[in-house]
Backbone bond lengths (Angstrom), bond angles and torsions (degrees), N, CA, C in turn:
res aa  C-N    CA-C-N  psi(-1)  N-CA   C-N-CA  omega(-1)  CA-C   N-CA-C  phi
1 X - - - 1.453 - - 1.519 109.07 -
2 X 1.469 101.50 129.53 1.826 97.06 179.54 1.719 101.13 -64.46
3 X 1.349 100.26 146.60 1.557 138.18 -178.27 1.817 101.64 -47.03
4 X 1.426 104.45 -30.59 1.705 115.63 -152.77 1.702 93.38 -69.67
5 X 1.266 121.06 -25.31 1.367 119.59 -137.48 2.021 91.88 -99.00
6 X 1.503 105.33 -0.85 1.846 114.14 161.46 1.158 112.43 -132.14
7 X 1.259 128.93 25.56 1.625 156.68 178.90 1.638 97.98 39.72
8 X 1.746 98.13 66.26 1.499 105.56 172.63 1.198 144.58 27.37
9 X 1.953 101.32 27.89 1.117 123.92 161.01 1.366 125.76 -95.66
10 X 1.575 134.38 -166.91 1.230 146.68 -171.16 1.535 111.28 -140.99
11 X 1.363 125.48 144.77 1.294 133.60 -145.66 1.506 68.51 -87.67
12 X 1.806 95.34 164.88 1.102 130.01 -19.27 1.906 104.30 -79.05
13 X 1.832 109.83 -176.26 1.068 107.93 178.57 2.107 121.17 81.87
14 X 1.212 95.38 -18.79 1.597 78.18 -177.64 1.678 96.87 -98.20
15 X 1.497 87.11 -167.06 1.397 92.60 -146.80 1.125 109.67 -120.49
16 X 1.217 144.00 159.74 1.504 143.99 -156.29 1.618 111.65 -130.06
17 X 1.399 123.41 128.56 1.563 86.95 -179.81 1.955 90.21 -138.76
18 X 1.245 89.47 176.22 1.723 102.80 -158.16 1.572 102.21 -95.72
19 X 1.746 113.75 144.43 1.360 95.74 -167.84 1.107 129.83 -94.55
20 X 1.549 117.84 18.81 1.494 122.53 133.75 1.135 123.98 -47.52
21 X 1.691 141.61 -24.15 1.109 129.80 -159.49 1.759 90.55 -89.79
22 X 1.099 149.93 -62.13 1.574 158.04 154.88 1.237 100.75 -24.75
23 X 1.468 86.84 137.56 1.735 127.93 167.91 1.645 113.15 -31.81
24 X 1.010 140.44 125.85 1.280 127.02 -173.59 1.513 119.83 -72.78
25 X 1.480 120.26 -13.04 1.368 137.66 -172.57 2.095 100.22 -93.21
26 X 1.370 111.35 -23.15 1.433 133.14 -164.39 1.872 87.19 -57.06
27 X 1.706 102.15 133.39 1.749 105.64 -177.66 1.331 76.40 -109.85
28 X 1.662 106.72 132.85 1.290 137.65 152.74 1.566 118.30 -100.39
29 X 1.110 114.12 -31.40 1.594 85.37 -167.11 1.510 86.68 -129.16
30 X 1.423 110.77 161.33 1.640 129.85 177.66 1.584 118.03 -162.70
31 X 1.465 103.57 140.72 1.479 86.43 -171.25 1.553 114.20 -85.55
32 X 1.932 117.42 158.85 1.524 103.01 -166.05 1.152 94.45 -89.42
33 X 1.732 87.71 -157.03 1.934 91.98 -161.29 1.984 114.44 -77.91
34 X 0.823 95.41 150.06 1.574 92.15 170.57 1.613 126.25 -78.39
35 X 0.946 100.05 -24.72 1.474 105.11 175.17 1.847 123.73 -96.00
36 X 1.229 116.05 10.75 1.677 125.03 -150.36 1.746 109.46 -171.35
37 X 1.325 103.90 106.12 2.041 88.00 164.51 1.255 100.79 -91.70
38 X 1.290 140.30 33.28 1.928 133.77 -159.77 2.044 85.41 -78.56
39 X 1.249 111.65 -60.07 1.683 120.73 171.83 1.441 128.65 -54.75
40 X 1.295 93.38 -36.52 1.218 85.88 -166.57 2.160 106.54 -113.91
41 X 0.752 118.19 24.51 1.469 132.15 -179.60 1.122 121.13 -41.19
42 X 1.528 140.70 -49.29 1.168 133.53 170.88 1.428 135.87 -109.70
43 X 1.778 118.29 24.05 1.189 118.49 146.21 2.063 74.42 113.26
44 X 1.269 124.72 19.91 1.502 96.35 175.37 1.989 79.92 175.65
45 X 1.669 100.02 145.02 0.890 109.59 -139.88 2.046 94.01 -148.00
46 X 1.894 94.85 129.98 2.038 94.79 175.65 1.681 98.55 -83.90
47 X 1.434 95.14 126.91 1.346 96.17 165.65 1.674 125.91 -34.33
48 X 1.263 134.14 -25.58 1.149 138.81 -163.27 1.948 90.06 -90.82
49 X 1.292 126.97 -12.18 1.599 119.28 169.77 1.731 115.77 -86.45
50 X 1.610 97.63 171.47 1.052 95.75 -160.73 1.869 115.18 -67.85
51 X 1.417 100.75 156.24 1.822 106.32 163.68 1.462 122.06 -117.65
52 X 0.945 114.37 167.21 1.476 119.05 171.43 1.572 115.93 -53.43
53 X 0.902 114.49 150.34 1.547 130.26 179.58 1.748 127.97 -130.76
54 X 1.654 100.12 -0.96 1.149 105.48 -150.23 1.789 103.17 -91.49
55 X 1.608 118.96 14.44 1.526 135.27 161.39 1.411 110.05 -81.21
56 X 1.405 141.53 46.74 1.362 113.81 166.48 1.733 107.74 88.39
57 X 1.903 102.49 15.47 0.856 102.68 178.87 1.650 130.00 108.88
58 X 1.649 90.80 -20.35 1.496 102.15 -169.48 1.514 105.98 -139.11
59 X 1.653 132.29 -158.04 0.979 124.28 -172.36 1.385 102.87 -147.46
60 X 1.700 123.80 -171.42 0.884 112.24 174.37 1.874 105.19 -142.60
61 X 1.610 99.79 139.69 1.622 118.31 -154.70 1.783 90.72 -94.73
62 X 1.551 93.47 137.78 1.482 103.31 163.06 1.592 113.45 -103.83
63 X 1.297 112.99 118.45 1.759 120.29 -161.79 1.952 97.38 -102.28
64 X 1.232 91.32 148.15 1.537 103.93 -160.79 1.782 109.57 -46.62
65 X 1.979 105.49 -37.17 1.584 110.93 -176.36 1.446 125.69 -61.02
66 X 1.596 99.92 -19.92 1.351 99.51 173.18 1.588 108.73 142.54
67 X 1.391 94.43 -36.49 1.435 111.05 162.55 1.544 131.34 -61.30
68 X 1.773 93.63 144.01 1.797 99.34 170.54 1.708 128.01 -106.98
69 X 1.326 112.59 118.66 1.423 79.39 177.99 1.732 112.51 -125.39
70 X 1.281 128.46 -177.68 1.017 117.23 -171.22 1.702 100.21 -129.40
71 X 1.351 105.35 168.43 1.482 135.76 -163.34 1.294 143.86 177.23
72 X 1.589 108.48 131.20 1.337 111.20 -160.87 1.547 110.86 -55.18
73 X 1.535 106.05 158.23 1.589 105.28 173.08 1.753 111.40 -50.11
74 X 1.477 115.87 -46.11 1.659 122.43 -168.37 1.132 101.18 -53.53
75 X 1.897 133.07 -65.92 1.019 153.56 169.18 1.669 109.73 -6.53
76 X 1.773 87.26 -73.55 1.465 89.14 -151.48 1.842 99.43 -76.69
77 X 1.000 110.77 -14.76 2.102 122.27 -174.18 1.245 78.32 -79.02
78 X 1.327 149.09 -70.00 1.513 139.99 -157.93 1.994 104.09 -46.28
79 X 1.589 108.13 -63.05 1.442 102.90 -169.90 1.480 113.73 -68.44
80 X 1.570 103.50 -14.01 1.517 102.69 -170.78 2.079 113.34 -65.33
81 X 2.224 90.54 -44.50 1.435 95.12 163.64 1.246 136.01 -56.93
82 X 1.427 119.73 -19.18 0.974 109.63 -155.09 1.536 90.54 -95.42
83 X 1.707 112.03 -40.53 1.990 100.74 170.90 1.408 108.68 -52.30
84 X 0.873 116.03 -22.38 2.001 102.44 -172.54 1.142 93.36 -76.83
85 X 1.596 127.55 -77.72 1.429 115.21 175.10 1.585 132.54 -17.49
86 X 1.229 116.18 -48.29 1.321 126.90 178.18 1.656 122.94 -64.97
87 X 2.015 103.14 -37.56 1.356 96.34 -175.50 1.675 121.08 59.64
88 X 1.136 101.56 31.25 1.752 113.42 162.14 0.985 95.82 -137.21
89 X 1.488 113.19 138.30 1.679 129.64 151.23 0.978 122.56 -33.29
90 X 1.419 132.96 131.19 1.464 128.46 -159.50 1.903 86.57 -167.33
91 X 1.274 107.46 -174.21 1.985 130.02 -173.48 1.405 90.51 -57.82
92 X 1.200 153.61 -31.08 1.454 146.02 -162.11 1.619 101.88 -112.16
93 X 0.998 113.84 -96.80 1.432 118.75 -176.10 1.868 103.44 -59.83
94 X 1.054 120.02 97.49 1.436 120.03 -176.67 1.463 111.74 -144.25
95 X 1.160 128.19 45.90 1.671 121.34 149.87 1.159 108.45 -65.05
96 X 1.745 98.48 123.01 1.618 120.25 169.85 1.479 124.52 -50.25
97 X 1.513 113.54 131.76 1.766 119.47 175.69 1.444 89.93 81.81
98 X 1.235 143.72 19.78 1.634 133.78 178.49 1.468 119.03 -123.84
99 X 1.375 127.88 84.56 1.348 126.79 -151.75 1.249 103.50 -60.39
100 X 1.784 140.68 -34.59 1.093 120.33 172.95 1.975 117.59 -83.80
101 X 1.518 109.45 21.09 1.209 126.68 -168.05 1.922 123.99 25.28
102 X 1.314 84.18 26.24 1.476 97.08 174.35 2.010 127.66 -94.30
103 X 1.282 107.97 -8.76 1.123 136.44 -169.13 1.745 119.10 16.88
104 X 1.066 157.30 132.55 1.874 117.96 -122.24 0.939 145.02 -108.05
105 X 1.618 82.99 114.37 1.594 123.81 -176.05 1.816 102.85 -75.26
C-alpha cells in the first residue's frame, strides 16, 4: 500500500485519510517485492521502494476508482522520477491537500 494513504508517517499520531479524499487516478496499492521485505516491511510502502517484478517484469497498480492496471518496471520508475523531480503531487506521491503530495516525508 502506498505510504500516502497514513501521510508517510508511523503510529502513533499520523493520520489516515479516506479514499474519497485522493485523486481518483492516485495508485495506492502495489504488490511488494518477491524476493526482499527490506521495502516493503510494514504493510505500506514510498513509491520510490522496491515492487514486484515477477509479471513479465512489471507489476500490477491498484488505482483509487476501483481499477487495476499494470506496468512495466521502466515505465512505472520513469513516471515515478520524474514526480520526485517535480515535487508536485501527482499518481505516486499523492497525500491529499499537499501540493508537493508528500506530506512529511
Amino acid at each position: 500500500m502506498n505510504g500516502a494513504a497514513c501521510n508517510y508517517t508511523d503510529p502513533p499520531g499520523n493520520k489516515w485519510y479516506k479514499a474519497s479524499q485522493f485523486k481518483q487516478d492516485a495508485i495506492l496499492l502495489w504488490q511488494g517485492p518477491e524476493d526482499s521485505f527490506v521495502g516493503y516491511n510494514d504493510g505500506s510502502d514510498s513509491p520510490d521502494e522496491p515492487e514486484a517484478k515477477i509479471h513479465n517484469t512489471g507489476s500490477t497498480f491498484g488505482i483509487v476508482d476501483g481499477h487495476a492496471e499494470y506496468m512495466k518496471e521502466k515505465v512505472y520508475r520513469a513516471l515515478e522520477r520524474a514526480e520526485n523531480r517535480s515535487r508536485q503531487a501527482g499518481r505516486y506521491y499523492c497525500v491529499p491537500n499537499d501540493p508537493t503530495g508528500r506530506g512529511p516525508l
